[in-house]
Residue, then its C-alpha position, 0 to 999 in steps of 0.5 A: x723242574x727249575x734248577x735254575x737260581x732265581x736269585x737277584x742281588x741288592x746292597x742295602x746301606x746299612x750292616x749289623x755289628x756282631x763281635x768276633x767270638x776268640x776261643x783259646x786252647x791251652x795245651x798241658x804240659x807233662x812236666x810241670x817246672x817250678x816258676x823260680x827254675x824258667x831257663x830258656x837257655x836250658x841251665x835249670x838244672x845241676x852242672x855235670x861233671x866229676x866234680x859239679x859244684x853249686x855255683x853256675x848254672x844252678x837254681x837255688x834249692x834243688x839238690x847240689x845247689x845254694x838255699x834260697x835266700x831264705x835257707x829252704x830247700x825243696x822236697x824234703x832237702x836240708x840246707x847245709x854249709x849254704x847248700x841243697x844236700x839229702x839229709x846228712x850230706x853235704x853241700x855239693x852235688x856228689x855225682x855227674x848225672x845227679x838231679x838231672x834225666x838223661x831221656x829226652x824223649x821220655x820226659x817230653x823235654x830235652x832238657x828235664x830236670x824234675x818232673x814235680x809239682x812243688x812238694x816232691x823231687x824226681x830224681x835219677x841215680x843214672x842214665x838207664x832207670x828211673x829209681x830214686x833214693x827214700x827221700x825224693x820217690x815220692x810221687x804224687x798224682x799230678x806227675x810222673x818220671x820215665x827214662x828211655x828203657x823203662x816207665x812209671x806212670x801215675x794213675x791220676x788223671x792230669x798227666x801222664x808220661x809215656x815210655x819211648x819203648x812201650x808205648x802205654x800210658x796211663x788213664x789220665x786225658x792227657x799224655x805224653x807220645x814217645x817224642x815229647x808231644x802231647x796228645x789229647x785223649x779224645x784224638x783218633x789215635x789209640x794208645x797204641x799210635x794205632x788209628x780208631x775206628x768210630x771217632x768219625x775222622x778218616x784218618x790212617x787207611x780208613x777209606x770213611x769214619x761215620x759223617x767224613x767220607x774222606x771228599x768221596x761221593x757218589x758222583x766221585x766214584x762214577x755215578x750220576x747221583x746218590x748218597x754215599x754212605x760210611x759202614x760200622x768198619x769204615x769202608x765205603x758204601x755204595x748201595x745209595x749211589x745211583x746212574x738213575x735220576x728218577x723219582x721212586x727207585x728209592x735211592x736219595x739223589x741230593x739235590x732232586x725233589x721227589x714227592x708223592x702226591x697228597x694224601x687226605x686225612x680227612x676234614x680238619x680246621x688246624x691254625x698251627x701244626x708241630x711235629x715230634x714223638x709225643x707218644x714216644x714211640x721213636x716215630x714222628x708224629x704230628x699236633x694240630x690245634x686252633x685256640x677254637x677247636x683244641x688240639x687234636x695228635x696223629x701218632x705216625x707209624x714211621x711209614x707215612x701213616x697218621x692215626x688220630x687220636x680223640x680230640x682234646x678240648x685245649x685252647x692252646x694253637x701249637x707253636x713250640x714243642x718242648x719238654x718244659x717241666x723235665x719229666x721226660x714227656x714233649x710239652x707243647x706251648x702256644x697262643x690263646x685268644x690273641x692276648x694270652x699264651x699257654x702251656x699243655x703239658x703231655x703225657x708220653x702217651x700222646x695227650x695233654x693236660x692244660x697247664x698255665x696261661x699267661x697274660x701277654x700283649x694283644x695280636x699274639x704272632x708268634x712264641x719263641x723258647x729259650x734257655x737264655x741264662x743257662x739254668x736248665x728252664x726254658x724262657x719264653x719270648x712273644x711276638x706281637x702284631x698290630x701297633x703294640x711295638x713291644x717284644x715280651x719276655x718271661x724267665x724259666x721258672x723250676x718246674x716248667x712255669x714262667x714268671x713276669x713278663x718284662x717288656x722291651x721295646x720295638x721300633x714298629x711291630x715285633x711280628x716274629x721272635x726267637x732265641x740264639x746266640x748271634x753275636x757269637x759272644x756265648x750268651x743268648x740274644x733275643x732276636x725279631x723281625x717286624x712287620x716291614x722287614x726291620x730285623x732286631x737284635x737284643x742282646x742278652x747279658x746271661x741273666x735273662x736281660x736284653x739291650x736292643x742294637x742298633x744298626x741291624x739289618x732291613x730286608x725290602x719287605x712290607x708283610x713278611x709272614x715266616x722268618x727264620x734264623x739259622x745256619x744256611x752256608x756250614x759257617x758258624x754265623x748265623x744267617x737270615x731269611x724272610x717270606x714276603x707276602x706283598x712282594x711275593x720274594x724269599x730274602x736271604x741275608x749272610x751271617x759274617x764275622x763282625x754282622x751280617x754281609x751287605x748282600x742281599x739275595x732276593x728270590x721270587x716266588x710264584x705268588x705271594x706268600x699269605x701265611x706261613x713256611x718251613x725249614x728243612x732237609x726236602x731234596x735229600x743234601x743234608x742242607x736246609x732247604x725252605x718252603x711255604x704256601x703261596x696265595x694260589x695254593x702252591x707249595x713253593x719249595x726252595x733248595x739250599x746248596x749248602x753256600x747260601x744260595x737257593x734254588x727253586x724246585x717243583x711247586x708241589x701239588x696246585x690246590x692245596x690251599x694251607x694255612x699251616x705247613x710243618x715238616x717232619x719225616x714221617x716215613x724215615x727216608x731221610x728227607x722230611x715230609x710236608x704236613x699241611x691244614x686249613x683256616x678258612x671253612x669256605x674254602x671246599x678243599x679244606x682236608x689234612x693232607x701229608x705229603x710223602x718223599x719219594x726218593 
């Protein structure tokens, strides 16, 4: 086995813009003030004192204070002799506490004075309750008033206030601690303060909380390798820790390839395979097709076995797998005859009917699926090669159907596509790489429209045949990676804030790479590792660390000679399994053959 990173380092001269996508939180406050009552020198509120008058330091239309210029007053006082008064009262504040709440801690302020929204007054008769006469203890659902001894609390679920004392709040989703903080209803603590088990944050004494180990490892606690894992009570399991490195002990060790020999299913001629439970069975299984031959399903067993089932005469070669007419059943679409694509829509049982074809540009290479304007249809992106330099596109129709196709154009071939958000902006780009290493970004506009940017980046290839874009580092850019079949390289390329970095990570294979790869988790980290064929027949696997770099593994199984591979985990280990088939007849080992983890 090659642990060692064959990577070699380059800077090409140019770097694709991206925009910095900015989320902003607001925080919700319990006590809701009037725009008019903003004091930041803490004087909103009715002077104290044996006898406050309505003169400094009150707001004009609270109880005790001057009318507003135009002689109103708030929640239901009248204005009297130029003052704020309960009805029949006159115009002065007529006690030291009146208007104003004595717990700081209860209210969420140090200095609260109504807890309203602009048509109810909160008011409190002394330091220790929270009653209020018949004319200001109305209450509404979007506000609340607590003292330090007792609460009352709403039941609405915009705020809620919560006694220094008790401790309880109400059913609303945001509330108030005892100190005057404010936390949200998703947090680990409960309502209690109390820390919650299954919110998957290790928080308090919990040693593990679902995926966070709290930094814990196998490694970490004195083993040679394994995979820690987390129990339903938030302790530490140890079962997948291991001080053996060997292959078939059944322990996951991150980061060591372990796979069976293959295995031969028989005779096929497949172009494309995907995976996915088409039979919905909650076990993987995989769709083999050529436009020549149709499509043929193996339902898997969820121990590695595959079963054919008969094979349909659909002229579809699979490429995407989807449930595009929303009825609950994985559909499958593909390319027909070089110049058309198609949709075979299943049945839950593993069958598939022959749906729509769509006219598209000739040298059909690959087929994207997206939900580029959010309208819950996935739309479809071509790929072509050959001079056609076009990248087609057709919006999602209700009922799982495309309509027209617009045209964008390329600067040369646009041999692969695919859908993400790579500007970070919230909307959905249209992405593709030519067939000289050009990676072209369109960017869309949320409606199902696209403008090509400049200044992308160009990896040094001149035949790729896979691309990929996905998340290779744990950040939230997007990154880049290419098969090169000329040069027989793997490129890397890093998805940073404002684009994609300047470096370059080149990986060399063993051979060239004439046909296609895969993406997926095959040494048991949990990082996204990459493999594809070589000329020679080798599968050539590559590990990600979880940085960004990759590492080469064991070549899997010399001989194998594929025209497709797909990943999936047939026998549900916790690593994915390879899937291969053939294209060319004269070739004599032309078999289906799965290739099972072996951990």
């Amino acid at each position: 086995m090659n642990l060692s990173n064959r990577a070699s380092i380059s800077v090409p001269s140019s770097t694709g813009a991206r925009r910095l996508g900015v989320t902003a939180s607001l925080l919700l406050a319990g006590v809701v003030g009037f725009a008019c009552g903003d004091d930041p020198e803490g004087t909103a509120s009715a002077t104290g004192g044996s006898s406050g008058t309505a003169t400094e330091g009150c707001v004009d239309g609270y109880e005790g204070c001057p009318c507003t210029p135009d002689g109103l007053c708030l929640g239901g006082l009248v204005c009297a002799e130029q003052g704020c008064v309960a009805p029949g009262g006159t115009g002065t504040a007529s006690e030291s506490d009146s208007g104003s709440i004595s717990d700081s801690q209860g209210s969420g302020s140090s200095d609260a004075t109504t807890a309203s929204t602009g048509d109810v007054t909160a008011s409190a008769s002394d330091s220790d309750s929270a009653t209020t006469d018949s004319d200001s203890a109305t209450t509404d659902s979007d506000s609340a008033t607590t003292d330090s001894d007792s609460a009352t609390t709403d039941s609405g679920s915009d705020s809620a206030t919560t006694d220094s004392d008790s401790g309880t709040t109400d059913s609303g989703t945001t509330g108030g601690t005892g100190d005057g903080t404010m936390t949200d209803g998703t947090g680990g603590t409960d309502s209690t303060g109390g820390v919650v088990c299954g919110d998957d944050i290790a928080e308090g004494d919990e040693a593990c909380d679902g995926e966070d180990l709290g930094g814990a490892s196998c490694v970490g606690l004195g083993y040679k390798g394994g995979k820690l894992s987390c129990t339903a009570d938030c302790a530490l399991s140890e079962e997948q820790c291991t001080n053996s490195l060997a292959c078939g002990d059944g322990l996951i060790v991150p980061g060591l390839l372990c796979y069976k020999p293959a295995v031969s299913l028989g005779p096929a001629y497949y172009v494309w395979l995907v995976t996915g439970d088409f039979d919905e069975d909650d076990h993987v299984d995989v769709v083999g097709g050529h436009v020549q031959s149709g499509l043929r399903t193996w339902v898997g067993d969820g121990l590695g076995g595959l079963t054919p089932l008969p094979t349909e005469v659909i002229d579809v070669a699979p490429r995407v797998v989807v449930d595009l007419d929303h009825d609950g059943h994985l559909d499958i679409v593909g390319d027909r005859y070089g110049d058309k694509i198609g949709v075979a829509y299943g049945d839950g049982l593993g069958n598939f009917i022959m749906g729509e074809t769509y006219d598209t540009f000739a040298n059909v290479t690959t087929v994207g699926v997206g939900d580029v304007n959010d309208d819950g249809w996935d739309d479809v992106a071509v790929g072509n090669g050959g001079n056609v330099n076009k990248v087609s596109f057709r919006l999602g129709k209700p009922g799982g159907v495309f309509g027209p196709q617009v045209s964008y154009d390329a600067p040369k071939d646009a041999y692969m596509v695919g859908f993400a958000d790579v500007d970070e902006d919230g909307k959905i780009d249209l992405w593709a790489f030519t067939g000289w290493g050009d990676f072209l970004l369109y960017k869309g506009n949320g409606a199902g429209s696209f403008a090509l940017q400049p200044d992308q980046p160009k990896l040094p290839a001149s035949a790729p045949r896979w691309a990929t874009v996905a998340h290779f580092n744990g950040d939230s850019h997007y990154d880049i990676a290419l098969f090169d079949n000329a040069a027989g390289n793997l490129h890397v390329r890093l998805g940073e804030a404002m684009g994609f970095s300047q470096m370059l990570y080149s990986y060399q294979v063993d051979d060239i790479f004439p046909f296609t790869g895969v993406a997926g988790n095959f040494d048991g980290n949990d990082d996204l590792d990459l493999a594809g064929f070589t000329n020679s027949g080798v599968l050539d696997v590559f590990r990600g660390d979880g940085t960004g770099l990759f590492y080469d593994g064991v070549n899997l199984e010399p001989g194998l000679y594929g025209r497709a591979v797909t990943a999936g985990d047939l026998n549900e280990d916790g690593i994915d399994d390879f899937i291969t088939s053939h294209a060319y007849t004269n070739i004599k080992n032309v078999d289906f053959k799965v290739i099972l983890s072996d951990p």
